[in-house]
C-alpha positions as CSV (number, residue, x, y, z in Angstrom):
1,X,200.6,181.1,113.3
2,X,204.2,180.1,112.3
3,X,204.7,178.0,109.5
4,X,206.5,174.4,110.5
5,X,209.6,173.3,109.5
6,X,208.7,169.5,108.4
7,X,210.3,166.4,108.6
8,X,210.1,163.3,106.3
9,X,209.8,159.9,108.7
10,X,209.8,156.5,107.8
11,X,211.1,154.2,110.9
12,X,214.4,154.3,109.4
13,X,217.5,155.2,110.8
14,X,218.4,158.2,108.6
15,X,215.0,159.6,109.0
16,X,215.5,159.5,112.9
17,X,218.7,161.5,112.3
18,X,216.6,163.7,110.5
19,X,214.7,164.2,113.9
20,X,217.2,164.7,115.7
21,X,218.7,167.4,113.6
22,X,215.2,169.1,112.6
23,X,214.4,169.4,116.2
24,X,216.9,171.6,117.2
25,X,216.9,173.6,114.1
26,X,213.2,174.4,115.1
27,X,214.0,175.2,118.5
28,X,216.8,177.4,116.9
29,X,214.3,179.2,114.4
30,X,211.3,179.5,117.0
31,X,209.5,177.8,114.8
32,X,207.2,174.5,115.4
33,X,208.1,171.2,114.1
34,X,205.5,169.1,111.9
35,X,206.3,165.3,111.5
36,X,204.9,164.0,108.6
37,X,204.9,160.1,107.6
38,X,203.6,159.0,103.7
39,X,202.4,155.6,103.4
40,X,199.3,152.6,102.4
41,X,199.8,151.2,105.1
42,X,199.2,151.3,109.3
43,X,200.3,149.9,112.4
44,X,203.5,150.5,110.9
45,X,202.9,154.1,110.1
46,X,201.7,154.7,113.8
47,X,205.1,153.2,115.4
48,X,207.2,155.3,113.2
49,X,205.3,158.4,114.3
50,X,205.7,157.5,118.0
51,X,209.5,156.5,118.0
52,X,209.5,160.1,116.0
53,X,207.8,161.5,118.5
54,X,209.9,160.6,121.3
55,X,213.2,161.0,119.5
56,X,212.0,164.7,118.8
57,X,211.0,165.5,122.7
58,X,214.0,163.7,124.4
59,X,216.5,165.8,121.9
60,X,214.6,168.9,122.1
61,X,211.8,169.0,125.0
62,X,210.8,172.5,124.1
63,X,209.7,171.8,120.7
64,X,206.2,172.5,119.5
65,X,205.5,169.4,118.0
66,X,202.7,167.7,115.9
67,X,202.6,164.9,113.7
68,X,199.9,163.0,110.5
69,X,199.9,160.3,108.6
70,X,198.9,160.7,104.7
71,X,197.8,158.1,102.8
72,X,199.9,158.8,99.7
73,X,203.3,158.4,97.8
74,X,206.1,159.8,100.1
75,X,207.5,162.5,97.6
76,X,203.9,163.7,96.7
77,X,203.2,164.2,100.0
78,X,206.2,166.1,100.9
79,X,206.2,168.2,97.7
80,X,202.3,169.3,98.7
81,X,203.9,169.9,102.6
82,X,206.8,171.9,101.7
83,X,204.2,174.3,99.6
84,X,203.7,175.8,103.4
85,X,206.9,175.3,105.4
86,X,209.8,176.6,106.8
87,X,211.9,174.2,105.2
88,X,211.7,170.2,104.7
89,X,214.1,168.0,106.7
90,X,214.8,164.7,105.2
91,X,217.2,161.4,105.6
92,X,219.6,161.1,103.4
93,X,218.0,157.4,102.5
94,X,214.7,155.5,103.5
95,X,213.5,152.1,104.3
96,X,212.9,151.5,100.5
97,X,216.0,152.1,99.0
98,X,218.7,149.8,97.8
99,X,222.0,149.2,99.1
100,X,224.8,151.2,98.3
101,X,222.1,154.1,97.0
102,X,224.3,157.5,97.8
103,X,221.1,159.5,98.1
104,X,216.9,158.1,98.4
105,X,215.0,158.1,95.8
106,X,212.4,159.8,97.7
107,X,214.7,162.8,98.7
108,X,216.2,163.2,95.6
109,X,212.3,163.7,94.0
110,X,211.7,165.5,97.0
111,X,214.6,168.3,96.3
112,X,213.8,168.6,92.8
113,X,210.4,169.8,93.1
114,X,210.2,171.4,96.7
115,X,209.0,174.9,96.9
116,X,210.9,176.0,100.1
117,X,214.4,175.0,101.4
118,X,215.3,171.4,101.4
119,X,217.9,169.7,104.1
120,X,218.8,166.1,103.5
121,X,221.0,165.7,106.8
122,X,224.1,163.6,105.9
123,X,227.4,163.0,107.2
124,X,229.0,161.8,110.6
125,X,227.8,162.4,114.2
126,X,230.1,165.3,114.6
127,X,229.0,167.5,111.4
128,X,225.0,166.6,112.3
129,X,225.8,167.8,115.9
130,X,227.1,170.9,114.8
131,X,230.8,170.4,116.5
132,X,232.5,172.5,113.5
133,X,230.8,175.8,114.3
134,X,231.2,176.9,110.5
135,X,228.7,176.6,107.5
136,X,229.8,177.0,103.9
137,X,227.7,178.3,101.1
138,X,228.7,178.4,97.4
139,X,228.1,181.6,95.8
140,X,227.9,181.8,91.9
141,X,228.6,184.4,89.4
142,X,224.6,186.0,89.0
143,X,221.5,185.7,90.8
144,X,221.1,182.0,91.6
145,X,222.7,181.9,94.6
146,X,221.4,184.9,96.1
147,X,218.5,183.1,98.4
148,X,220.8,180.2,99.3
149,X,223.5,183.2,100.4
150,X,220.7,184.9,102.7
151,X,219.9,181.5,104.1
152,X,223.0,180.4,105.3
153,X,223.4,184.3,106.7
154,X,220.3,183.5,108.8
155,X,221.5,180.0,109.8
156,X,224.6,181.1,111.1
157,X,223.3,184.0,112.8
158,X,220.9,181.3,115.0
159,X,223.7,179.5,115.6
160,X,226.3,182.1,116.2
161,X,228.6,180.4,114.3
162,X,231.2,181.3,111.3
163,X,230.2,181.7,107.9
164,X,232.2,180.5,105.4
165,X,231.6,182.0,101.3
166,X,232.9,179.8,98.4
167,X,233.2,180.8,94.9
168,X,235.3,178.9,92.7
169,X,235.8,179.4,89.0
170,X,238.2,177.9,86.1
171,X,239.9,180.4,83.7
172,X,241.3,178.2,80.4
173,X,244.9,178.5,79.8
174,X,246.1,181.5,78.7
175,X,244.0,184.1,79.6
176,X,246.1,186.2,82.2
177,X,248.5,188.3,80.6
178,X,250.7,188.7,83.7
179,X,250.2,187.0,87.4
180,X,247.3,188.4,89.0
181,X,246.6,191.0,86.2
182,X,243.4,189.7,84.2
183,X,243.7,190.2,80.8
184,X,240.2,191.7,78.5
185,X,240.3,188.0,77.3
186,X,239.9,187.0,80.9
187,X,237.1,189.3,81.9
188,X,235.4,187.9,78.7
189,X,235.7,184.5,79.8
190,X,234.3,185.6,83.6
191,X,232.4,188.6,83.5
192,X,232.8,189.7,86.8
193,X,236.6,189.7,88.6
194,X,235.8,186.6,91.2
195,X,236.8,188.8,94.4
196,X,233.9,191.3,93.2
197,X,231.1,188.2,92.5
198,X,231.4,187.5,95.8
199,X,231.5,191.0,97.1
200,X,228.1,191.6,95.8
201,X,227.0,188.3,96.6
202,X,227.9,189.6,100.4
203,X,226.9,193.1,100.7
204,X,223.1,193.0,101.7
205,X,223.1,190.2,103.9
206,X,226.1,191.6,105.4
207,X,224.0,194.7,105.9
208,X,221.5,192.7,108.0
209,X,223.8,190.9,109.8
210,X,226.0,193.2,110.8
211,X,227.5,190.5,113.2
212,X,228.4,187.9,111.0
213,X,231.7,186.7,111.0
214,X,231.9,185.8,107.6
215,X,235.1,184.4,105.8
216,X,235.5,184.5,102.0
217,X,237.2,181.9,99.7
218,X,238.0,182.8,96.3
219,X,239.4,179.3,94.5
220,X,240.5,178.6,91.2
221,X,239.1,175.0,90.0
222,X,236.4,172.5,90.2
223,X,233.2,173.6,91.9
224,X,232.3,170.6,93.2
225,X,236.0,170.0,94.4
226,X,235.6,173.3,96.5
227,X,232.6,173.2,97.7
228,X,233.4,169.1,99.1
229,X,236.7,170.0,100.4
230,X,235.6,173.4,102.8
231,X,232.1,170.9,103.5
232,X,234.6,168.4,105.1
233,X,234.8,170.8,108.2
234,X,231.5,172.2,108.3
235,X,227.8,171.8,109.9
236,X,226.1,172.8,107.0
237,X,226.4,173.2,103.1
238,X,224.2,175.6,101.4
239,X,223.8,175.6,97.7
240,X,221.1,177.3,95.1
241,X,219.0,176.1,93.0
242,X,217.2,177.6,89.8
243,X,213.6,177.2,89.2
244,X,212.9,176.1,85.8
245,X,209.6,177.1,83.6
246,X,206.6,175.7,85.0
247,X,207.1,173.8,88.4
248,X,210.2,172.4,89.9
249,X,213.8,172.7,90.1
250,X,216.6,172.8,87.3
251,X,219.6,170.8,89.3
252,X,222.7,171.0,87.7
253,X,225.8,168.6,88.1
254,X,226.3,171.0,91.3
255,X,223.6,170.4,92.8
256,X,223.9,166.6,92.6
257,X,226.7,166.2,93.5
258,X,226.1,168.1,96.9
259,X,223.1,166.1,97.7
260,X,225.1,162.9,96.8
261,X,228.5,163.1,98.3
262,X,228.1,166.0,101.0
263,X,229.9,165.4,104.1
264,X,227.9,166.7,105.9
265,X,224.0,168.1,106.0
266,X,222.8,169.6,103.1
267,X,220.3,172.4,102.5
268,X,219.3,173.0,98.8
269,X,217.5,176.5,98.5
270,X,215.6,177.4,95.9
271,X,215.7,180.6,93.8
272,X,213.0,183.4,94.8
């Protein structure tokens, strides 16, 4: 049996976005689509699950759908779900939170402890609905962005649309000894020559997607700055995440600020 790609409900309007955007992602992936609401309490917890419900059937009626209640704290109960998913699906914010909060509390616990792929869907009608046709994945010097690299391969190959590869980097001042010629200095200060980094960050999912149309940015600056800036005109970001020792996730000032200020849906994959 296929493992489920699960979404996080709680009646509010974010969640229901989440719906909406997990239900066709599971209809994408062939894969069938578990709702799952957290809570103490109960009449409530059964009208969230039905207005789920519906949402999820009228956006995508061919979904194979099922849905619980567990009687538990909401990131606990996701964090135990995610141990057997496809991926978790989540709101950018829930009932509980406070105004003005950029990002729940519950999905911000949620992504720093999930075992699989975590998408907190974000941004304006037209990146959740996929009008850009382009998602964007950050690719790093190393291994920590290799997972995040082959899952943004396989999301754009389900939706047949462009790929877009971002590595950014600063050199300090100084360090070239002529334009464009790096200097030993330089290759000190960045291993790898940025164009390669992302040619081997490339090459094997390339190899299995031989029909990716894949574009490649090389930019010299602030990580964050790049990453936000080619996200403005995208349906998707895709960014990696280390594990740390023991359980969880080690997110860096990267990785918060893609989950925070994203302009669009977010998917937060961690390192195999």
């Amino acid at each position: 049996m296929a493992i489920p790609l699960v979404v996080g409900i709680d009646g509010s309007d974010a969640s229901l976005e989440a719906v909406d955007w997990a239900s066709e992602a599971a209809v994408r992936h062939g894969v069938p689509l578990r709702l799952v609401h957290a809570t103490a309490g109960g009449h409530e917890a059964s009208d969230a699950v039905d207005a789920a419900t519906k949402r999820a059937r009228d956006r995508s009626p061919g979904v194979r759908l099922s849905s619980d209640v567990l009687r538990k704290d909401a990131a606990s109960a996701l964090v135990d779900e995610g141990r057997n998913a496809f991926a978790l699906v989540l709101g950018s914010r829930g009932l509980g939170d406070l105004p003005g909060m950029l990002l729940g509390s519950v999905s911000l616990a949620v992504a720093a402890r999930a075992d699989c792929p975590v998408v907190v869907v974000r941004g304006a009608a037209e990146h959740q609905d996929a009008r850009f046709g382009s998602i964007v994945v950050g690719v790093e010097d190393g291994e920590g962005s290799a997972t995040a690299v082959q899952f943004a391969f396989r999301e754009a190959h389900v939706r047949h649309c462009r790929l877009v590869a971002v590595h950014a980097w600063s050199a300090p001042a100084g360090v070239f000894a002529a334009p464009q010629v790096p200097s030993s200095n330089a290759l000190d200060v960045h291993r790898r020559p940025p164009a390669q980094v992302l040619d081997d960050a490339l090459r094997g999912p390339a190899e299995h997607y031989p029909d990716a149309l894949v574009s490649r940015r090389l930019i010299e600056g602030s990580v964050r700055h790049a990453l936000l800036d080619t996200a403005s005109e995208a349906d998707l970001l895709v960014v990696g995440a280390r594990r740390r020792q023991g359980r969880g996730l080690q997110l860096g000032l990267i990785n918060h600020a893609a989950l925070h200020y994203s302009p669009c849906p977010i998917a937060l994959v961690p390192q195999r």
